[in-house]
DOTIMAR-982112 format. One line per 5 residues: their letters; for each residue x, y, z of N, C-alpha, C. Coordinates in nm, 3 decimals, always signed. Layout:
N
A> X/Y/Z/X/Y/Z/X/Y/Z  ...
***
This chain:
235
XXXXX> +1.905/-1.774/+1.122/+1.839/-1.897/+1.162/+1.816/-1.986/+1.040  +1.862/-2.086/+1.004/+1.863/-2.184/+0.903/+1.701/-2.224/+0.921  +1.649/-2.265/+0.805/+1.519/-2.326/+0.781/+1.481/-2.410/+0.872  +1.571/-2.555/+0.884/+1.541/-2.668/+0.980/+1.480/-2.571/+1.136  +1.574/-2.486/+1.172/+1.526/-2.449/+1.318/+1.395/-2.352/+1.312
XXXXX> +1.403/-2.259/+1.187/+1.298/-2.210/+1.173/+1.170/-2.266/+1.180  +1.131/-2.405/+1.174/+1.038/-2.477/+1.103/+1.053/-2.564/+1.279  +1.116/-2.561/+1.327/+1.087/-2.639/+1.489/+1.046/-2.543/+1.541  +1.093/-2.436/+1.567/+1.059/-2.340/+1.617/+0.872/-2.305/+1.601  +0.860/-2.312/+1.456/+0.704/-2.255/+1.401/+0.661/-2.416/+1.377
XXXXX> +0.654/-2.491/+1.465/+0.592/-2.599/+1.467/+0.386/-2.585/+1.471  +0.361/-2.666/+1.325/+0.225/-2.632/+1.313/+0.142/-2.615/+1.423  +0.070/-2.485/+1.406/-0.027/-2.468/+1.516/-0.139/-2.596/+1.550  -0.223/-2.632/+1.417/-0.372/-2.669/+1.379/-0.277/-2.799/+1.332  -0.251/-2.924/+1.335/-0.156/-2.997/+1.261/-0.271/-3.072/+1.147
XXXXX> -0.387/-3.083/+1.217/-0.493/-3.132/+1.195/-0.631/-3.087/+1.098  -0.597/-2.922/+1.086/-0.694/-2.818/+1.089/-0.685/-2.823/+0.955  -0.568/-2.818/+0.877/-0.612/-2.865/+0.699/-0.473/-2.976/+0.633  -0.564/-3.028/+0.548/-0.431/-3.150/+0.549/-0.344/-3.111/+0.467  -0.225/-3.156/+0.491/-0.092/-3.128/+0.361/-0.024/-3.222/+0.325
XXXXX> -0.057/-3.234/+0.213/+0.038/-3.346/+0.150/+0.154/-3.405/+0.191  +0.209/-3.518/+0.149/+0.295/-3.591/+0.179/+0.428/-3.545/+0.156  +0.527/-3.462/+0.256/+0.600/-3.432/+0.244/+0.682/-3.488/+0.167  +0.725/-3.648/+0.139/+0.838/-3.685/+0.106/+0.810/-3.682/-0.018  +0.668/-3.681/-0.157/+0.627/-3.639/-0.240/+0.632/-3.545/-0.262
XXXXX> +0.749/-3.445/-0.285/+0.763/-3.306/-0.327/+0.759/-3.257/-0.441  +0.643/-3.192/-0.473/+0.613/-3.162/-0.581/+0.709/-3.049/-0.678  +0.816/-3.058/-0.793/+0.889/-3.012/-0.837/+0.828/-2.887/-0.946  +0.838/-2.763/-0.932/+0.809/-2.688/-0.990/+0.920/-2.616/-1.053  +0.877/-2.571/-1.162/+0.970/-2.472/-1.292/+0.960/-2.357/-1.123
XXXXX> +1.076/-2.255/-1.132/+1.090/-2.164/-1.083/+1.037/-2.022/-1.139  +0.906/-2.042/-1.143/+0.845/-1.916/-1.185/+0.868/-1.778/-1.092  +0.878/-1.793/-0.956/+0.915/-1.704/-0.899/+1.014/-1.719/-0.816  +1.120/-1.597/-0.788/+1.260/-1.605/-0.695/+1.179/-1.487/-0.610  +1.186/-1.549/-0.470/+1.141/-1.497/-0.347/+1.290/-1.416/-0.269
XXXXX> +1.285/-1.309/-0.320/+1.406/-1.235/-0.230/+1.402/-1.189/-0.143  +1.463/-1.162/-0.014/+1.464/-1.125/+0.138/+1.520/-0.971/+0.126  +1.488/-0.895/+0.140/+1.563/-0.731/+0.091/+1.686/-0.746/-0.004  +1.606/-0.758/-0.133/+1.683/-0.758/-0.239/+1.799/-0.658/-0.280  +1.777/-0.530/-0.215/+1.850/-0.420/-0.222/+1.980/-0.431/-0.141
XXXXX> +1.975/-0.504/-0.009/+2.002/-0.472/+0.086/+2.095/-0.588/+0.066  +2.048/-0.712/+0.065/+2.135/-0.873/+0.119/+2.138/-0.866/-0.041  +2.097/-0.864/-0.145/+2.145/-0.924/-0.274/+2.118/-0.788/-0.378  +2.253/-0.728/-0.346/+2.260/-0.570/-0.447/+2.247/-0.681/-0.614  +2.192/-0.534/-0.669/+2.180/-0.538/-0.808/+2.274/-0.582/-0.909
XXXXX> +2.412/-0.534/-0.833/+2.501/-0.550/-0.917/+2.588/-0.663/-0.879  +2.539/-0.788/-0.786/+2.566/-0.875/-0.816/+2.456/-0.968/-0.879  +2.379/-0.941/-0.873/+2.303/-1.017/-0.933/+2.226/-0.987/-1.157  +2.322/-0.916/-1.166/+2.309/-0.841/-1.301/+2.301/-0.961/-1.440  +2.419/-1.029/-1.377/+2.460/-1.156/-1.463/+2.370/-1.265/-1.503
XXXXX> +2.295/-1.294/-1.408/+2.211/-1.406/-1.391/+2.087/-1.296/-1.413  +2.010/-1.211/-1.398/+1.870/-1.189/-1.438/+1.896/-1.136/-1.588  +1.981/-1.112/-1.612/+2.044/-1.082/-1.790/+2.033/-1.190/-1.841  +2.014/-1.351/-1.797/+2.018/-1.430/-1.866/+1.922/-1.580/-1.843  +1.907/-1.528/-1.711/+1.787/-1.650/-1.680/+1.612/-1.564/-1.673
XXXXX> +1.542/-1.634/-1.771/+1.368/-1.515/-1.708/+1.317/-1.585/-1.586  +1.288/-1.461/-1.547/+1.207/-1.439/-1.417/+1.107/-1.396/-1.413  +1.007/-1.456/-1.353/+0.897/-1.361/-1.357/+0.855/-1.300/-1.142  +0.846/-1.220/-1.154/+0.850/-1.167/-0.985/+0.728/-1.137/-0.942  +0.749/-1.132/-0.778/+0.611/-1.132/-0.761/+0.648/-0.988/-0.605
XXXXX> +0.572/-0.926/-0.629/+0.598/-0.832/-0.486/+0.578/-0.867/-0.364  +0.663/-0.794/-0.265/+0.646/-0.880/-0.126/+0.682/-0.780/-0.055  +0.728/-0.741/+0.131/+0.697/-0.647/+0.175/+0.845/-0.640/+0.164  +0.927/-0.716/+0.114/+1.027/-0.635/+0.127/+1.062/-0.539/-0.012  +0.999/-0.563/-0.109/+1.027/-0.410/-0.199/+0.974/-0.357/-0.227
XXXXX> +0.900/-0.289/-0.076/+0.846/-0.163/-0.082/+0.955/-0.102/+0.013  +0.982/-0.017/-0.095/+1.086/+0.122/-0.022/+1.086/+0.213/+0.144  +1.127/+0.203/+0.218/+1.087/+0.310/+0.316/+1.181/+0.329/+0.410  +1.169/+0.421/+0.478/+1.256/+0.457/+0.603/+1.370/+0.561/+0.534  +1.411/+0.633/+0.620/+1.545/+0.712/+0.571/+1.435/+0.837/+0.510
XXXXX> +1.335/+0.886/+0.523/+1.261/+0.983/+0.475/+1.207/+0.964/+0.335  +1.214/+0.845/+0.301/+1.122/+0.828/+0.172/+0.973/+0.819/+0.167  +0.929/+0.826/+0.080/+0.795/+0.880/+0.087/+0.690/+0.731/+0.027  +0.714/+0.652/+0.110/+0.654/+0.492/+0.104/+0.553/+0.482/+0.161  +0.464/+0.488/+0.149/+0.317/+0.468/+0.168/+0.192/+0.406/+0.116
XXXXX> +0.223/+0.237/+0.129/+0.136/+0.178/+0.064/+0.058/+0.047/+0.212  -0.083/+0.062/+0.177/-0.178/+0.000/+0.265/-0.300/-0.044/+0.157  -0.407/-0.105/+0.203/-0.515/-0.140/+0.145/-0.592/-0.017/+0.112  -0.597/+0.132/+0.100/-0.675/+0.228/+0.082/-0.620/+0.338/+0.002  -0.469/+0.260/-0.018/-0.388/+0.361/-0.119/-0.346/+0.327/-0.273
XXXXX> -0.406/+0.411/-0.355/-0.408/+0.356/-0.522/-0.341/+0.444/-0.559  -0.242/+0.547/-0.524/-0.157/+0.628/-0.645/-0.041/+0.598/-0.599  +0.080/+0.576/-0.659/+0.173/+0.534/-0.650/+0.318/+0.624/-0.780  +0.364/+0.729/-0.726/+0.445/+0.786/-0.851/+0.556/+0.874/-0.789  +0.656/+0.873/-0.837/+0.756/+0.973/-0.781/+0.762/+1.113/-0.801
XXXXX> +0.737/+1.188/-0.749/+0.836/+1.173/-0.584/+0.718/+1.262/-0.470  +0.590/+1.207/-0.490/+0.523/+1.246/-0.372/+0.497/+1.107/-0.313  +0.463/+0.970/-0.353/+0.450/+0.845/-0.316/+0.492/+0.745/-0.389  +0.642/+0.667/-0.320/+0.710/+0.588/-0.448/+0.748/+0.464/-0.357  +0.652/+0.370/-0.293/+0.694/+0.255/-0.258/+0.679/+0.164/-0.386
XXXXX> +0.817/+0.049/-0.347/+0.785/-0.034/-0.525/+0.878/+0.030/-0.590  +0.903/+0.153/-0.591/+1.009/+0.221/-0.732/+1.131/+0.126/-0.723  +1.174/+0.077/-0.612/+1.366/+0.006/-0.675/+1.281/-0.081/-0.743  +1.237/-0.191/-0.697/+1.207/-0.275/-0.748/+1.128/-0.274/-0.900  +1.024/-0.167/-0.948/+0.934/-0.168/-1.060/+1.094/-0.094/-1.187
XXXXX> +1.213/-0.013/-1.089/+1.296/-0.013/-1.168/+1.391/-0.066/-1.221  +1.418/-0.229/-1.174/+1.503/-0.322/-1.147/+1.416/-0.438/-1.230  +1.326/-0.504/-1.166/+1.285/-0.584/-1.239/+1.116/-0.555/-1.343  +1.149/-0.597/-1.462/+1.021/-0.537/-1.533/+0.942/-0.667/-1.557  +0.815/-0.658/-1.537/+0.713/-0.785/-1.534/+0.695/-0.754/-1.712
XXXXX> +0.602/-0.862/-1.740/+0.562/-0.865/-1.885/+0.454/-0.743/-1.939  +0.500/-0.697/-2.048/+0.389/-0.592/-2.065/+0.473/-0.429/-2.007  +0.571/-0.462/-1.992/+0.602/-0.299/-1.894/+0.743/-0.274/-2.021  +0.731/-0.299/-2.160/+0.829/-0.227/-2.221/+0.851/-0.127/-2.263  +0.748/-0.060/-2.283/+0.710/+0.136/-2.309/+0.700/+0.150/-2.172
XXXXX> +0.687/+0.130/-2.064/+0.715/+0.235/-1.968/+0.774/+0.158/-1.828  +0.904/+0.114/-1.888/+0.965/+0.026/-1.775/+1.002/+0.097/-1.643  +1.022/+0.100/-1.558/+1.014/+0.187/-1.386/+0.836/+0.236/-1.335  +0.805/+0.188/-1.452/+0.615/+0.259/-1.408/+0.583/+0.148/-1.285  +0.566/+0.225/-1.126/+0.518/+0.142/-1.037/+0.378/+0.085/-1.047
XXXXX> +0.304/+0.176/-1.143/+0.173/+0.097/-1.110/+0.161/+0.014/-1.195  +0.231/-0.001/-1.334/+0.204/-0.095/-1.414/+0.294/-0.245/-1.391  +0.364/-0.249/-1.280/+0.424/-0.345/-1.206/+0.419/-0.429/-1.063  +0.279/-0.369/-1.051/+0.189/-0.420/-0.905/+0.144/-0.526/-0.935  +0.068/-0.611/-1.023/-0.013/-0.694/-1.117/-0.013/-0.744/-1.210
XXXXX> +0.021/-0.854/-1.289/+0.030/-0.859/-1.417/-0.022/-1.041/-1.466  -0.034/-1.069/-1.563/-0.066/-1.215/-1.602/+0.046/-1.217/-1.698  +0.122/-1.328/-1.723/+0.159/-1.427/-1.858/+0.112/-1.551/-1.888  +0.162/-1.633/-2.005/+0.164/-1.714/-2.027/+0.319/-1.807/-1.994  +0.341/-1.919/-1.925/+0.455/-1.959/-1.970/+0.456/-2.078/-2.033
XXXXX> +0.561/-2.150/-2.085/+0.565/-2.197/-2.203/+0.436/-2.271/-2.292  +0.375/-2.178/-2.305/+0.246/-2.167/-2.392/+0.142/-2.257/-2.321  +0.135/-2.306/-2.180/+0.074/-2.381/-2.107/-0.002/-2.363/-2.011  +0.079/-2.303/-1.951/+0.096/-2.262/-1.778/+0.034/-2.057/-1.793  -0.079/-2.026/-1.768/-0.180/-1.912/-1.731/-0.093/-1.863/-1.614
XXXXX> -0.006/-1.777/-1.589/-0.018/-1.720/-1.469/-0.055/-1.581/-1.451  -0.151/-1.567/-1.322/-0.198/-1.492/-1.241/-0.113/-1.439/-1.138  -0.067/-1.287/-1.149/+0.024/-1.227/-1.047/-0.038/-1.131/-1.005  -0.070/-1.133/-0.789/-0.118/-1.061/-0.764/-0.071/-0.986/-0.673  -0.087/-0.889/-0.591/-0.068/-0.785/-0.519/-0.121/-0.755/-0.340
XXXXX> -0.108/-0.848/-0.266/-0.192/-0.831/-0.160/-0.117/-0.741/-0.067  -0.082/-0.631/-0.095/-0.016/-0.523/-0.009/-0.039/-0.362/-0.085  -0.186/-0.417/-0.199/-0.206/-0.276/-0.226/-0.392/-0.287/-0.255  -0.408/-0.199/-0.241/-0.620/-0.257/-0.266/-0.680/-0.393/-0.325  -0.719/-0.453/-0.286/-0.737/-0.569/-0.327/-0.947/-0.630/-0.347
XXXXX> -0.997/-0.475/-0.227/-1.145/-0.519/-0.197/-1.209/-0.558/-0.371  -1.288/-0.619/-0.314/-1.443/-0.560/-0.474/-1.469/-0.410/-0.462  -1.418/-0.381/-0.622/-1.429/-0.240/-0.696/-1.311/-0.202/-0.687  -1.192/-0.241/-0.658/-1.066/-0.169/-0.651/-0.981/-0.213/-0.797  -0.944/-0.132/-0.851/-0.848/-0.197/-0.958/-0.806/-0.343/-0.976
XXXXX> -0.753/-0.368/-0.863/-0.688/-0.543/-0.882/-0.811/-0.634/-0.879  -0.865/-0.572/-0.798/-0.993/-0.726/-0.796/-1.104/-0.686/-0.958  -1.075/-0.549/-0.990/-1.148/-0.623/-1.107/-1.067/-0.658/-1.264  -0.982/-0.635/-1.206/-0.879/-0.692/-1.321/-0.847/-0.871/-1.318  -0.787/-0.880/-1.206/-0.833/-1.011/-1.154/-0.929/-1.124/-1.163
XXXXX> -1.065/-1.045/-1.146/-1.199/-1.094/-1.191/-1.209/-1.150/-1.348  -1.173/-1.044/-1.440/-1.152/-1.028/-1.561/-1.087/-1.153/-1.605  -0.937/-1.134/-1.567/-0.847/-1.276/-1.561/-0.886/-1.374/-1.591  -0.955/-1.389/-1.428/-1.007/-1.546/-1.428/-1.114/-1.541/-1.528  -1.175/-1.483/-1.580/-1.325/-1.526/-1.602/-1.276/-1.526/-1.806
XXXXX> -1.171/-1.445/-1.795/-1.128/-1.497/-1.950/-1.022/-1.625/-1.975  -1.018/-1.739/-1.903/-0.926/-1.820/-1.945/-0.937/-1.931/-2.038  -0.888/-1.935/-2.139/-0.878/-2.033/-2.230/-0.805/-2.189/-2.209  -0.891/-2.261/-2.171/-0.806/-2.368/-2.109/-0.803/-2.452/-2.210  -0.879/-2.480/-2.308/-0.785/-2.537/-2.429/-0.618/-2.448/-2.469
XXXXX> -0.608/-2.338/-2.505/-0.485/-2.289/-2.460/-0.398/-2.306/-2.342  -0.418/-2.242/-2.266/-0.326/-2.293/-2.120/-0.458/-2.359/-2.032  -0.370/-2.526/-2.005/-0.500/-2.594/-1.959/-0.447/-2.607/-1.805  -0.356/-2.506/-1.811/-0.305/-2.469/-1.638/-0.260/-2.356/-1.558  -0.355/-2.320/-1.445/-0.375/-2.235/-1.449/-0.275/-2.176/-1.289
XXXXX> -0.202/-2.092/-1.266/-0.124/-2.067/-1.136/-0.163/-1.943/-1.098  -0.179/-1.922/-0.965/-0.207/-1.764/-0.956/-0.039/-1.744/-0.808  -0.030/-1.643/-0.795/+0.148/-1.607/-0.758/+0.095/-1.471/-0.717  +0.105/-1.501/-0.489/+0.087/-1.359/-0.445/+0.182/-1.370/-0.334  +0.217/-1.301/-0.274/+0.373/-1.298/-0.189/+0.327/-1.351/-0.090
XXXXX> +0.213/-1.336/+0.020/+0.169/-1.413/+0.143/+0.081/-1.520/+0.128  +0.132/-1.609/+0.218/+0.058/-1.772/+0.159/-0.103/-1.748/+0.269  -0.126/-1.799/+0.189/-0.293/-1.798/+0.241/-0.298/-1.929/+0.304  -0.229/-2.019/+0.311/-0.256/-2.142/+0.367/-0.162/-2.177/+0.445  -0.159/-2.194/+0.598/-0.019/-2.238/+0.582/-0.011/-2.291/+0.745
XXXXX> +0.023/-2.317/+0.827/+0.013/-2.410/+0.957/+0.143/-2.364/+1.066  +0.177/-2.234/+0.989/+0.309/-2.173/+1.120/+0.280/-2.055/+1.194  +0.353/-2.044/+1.305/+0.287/-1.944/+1.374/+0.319/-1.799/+1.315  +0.426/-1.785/+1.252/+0.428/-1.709/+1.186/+0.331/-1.659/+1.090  +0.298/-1.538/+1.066/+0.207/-1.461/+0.985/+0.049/-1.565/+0.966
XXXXX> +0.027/-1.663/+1.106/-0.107/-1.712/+1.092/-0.233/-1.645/+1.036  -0.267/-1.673/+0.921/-0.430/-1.650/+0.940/-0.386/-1.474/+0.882  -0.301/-1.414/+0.803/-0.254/-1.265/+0.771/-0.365/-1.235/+0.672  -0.386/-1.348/+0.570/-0.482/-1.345/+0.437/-0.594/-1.390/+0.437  -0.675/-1.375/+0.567/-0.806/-1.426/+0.597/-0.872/-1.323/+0.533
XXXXX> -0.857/-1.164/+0.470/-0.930/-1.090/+0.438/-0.903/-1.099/+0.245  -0.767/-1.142/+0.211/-0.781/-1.148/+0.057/-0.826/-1.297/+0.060  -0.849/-1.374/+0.125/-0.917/-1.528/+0.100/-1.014/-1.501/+0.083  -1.130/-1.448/+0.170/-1.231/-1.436/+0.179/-1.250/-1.339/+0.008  -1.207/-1.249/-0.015/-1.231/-1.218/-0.170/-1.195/-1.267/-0.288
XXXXX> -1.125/-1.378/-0.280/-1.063/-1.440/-0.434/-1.090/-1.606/-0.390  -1.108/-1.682/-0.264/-1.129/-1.800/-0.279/-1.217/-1.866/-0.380  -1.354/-1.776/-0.390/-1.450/-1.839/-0.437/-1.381/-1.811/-0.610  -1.370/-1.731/-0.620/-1.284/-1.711/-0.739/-1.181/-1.819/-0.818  -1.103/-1.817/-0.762/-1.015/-1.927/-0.739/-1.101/-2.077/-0.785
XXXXX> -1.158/-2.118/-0.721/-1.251/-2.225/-0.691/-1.304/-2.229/-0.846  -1.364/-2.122/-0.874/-1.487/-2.091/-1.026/-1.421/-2.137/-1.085  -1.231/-2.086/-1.133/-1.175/-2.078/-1.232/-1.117/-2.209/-1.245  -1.100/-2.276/-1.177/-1.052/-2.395/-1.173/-0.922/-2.348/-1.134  -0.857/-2.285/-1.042/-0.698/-2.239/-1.026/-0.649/-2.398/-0.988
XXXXX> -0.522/-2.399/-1.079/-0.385/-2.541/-1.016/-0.332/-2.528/-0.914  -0.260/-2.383/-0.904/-0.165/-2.380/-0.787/-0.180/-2.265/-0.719  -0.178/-2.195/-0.617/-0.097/-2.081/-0.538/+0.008/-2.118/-0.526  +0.087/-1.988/-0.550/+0.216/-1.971/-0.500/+0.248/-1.874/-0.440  +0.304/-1.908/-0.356/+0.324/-1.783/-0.216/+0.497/-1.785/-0.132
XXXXX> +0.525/-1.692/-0.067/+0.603/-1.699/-0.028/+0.604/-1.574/+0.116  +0.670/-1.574/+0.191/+0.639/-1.519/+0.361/+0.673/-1.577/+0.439  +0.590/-1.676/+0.474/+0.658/-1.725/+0.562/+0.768/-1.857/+0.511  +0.857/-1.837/+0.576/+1.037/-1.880/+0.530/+1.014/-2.012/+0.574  +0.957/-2.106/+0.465/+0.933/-2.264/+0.517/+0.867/-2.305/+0.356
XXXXX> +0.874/-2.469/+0.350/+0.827/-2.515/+0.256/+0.687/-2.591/+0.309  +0.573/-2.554/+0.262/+0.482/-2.635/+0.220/+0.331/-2.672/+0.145  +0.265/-2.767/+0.152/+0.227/-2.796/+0.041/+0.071/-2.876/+0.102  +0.002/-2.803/+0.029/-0.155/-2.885/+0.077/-0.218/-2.988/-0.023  -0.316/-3.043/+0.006/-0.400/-3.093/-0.062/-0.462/-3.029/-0.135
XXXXX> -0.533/-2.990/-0.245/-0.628/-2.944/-0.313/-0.767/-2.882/-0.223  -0.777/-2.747/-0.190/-0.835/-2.692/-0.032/-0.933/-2.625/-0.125  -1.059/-2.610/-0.048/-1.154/-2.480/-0.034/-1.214/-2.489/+0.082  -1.217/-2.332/+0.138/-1.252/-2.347/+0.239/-1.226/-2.439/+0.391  -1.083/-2.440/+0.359/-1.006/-2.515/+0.435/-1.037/-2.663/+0.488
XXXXX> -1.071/-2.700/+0.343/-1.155/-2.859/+0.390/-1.080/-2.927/+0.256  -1.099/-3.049/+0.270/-1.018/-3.143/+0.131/-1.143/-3.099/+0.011  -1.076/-3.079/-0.130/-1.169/-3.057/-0.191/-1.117/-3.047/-0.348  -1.192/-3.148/-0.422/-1.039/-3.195/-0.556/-1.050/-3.085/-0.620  -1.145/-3.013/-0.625/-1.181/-2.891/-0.725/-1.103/-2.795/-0.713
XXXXX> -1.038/-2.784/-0.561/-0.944/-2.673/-0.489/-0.829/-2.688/-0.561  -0.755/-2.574/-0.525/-0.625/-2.542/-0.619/-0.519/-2.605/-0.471  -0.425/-2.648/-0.526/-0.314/-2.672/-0.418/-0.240/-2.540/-0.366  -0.230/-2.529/-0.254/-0.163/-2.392/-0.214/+0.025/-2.471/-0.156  +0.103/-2.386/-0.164/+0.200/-2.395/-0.205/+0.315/-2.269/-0.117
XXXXX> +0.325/-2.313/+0.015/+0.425/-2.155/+0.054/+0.584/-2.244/+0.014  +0.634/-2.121/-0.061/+0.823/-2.170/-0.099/+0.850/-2.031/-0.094  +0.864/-2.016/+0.047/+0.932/-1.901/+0.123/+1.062/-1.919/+0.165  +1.115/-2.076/+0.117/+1.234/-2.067/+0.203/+1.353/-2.091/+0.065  +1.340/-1.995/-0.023/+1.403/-2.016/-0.152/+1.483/-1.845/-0.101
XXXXX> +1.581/-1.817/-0.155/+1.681/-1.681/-0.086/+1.649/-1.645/+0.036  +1.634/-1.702/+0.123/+1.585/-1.684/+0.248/+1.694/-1.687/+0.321  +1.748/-1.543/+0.381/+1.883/-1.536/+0.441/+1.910/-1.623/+0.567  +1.782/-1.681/+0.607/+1.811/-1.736/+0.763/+1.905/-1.858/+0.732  +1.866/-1.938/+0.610/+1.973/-2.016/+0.570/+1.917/-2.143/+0.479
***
């Protein structure tokens, strides 16, 4: 299914319910993240060897690389924190394929590839998060996360992106309303830190809000951002 029909098809529920920017104003972003559709599966490794050998990427996890089916031992939900081969290895192609920043002494390590922050070109703060593995208050990510935000140097990077695979904002019927439970724990967050952008990807469509909290106009709000429809096999 090509995008155009995808996007008639998931014609906004709420059209009204939070505003989104002016489509024909499309806001052009550096490609910090490539959103792949079963990377294993529709785009093997070994065609794609050439180009991640030479262009950086920085990735973000999504449900399609977590491993499973065929008797593998994939088992990841909001209540599961160990992650290692070969009693529980969802994430392994992927944490062995692509390595986030920080993972050069122990590149294939799944847990040290759930989460991570950089800098990019000495400007741009990004925040990479995980909403398909514990996320509550007291769980690893949220207080690492916490941490994050609450150390940012914005004379250093005076911009700040945070990058999680499901869009928290978004007006299709598809995966409506999925991140009402990690909103509710990082909005206000978000908000404190002064976040620029979300970036998300899921549902297979482009778009783009106003500056939101609490799903109301609000300049302080970070712009949320779904670009789900970047390798998106439907077309």
């Amino acid at each position: 299914m090509s995008t155009q029909r995808h996007n008639l098809r998931n014609t906004p529920r709420h059209p009204s319910f939070f505003p989104l920017a002016n489509q024909s104003n499309t806001l052009v972003l550096l490609k910090v993240a490539i959103l792949l559709n079963h990377f294993l599966t529709h785009f093997p490794i070994y065609r794609s060897e050439s180009l991640f050998g030479n262009v950086p990427v920085l990735n973000c996890i999504g449900n399609h690389e977590a491993d499973g089916g065929g008797g593998v031992p994939a088992d990841y939900n909001t209540s599961t924190f160990n992650f290692s081969f070969p009693s529980n290895y969802p994430f392994q192609a992927y944490a062995s394929r692509f390595p986030v920043p920080g993972t050069y002494n122990n590149f294939g390590d799944i847990t040290s590839s759930l989460y991570y922050s950089t800098v990019i070109g000495g400007v741009v703060k990004l925040i990479v998060m995980n909403n398909y593995i514990p996320f509550f208050p007291g769980s690893p990510q949220h207080l690492w996360a916490k941490n994050e935000l609450e150390h940012i140097d914005r004379d250093a990077t005076p911009w700040v992106f945070v990058m999680v695979h499901s869009s928290i904002y978004h007006t299709y019927f598809s995966h409506y309303k999925e991140m009402e439970c990690f909103r509710s724990n990082y909005e206000d967050m978000f908000y404190e830190a002064g976040v620029d952008f979300v970036l998300s990807g899921h549902v297979h469509a482009y778009e783009r809000t106003h500056p939101m909290y609490k799903y109301k106009l609000d300049t302080c709000g970070p712009v949320y951002l779904s670009i789900g429809d970047g390798g998106n096999i439907e077309g």
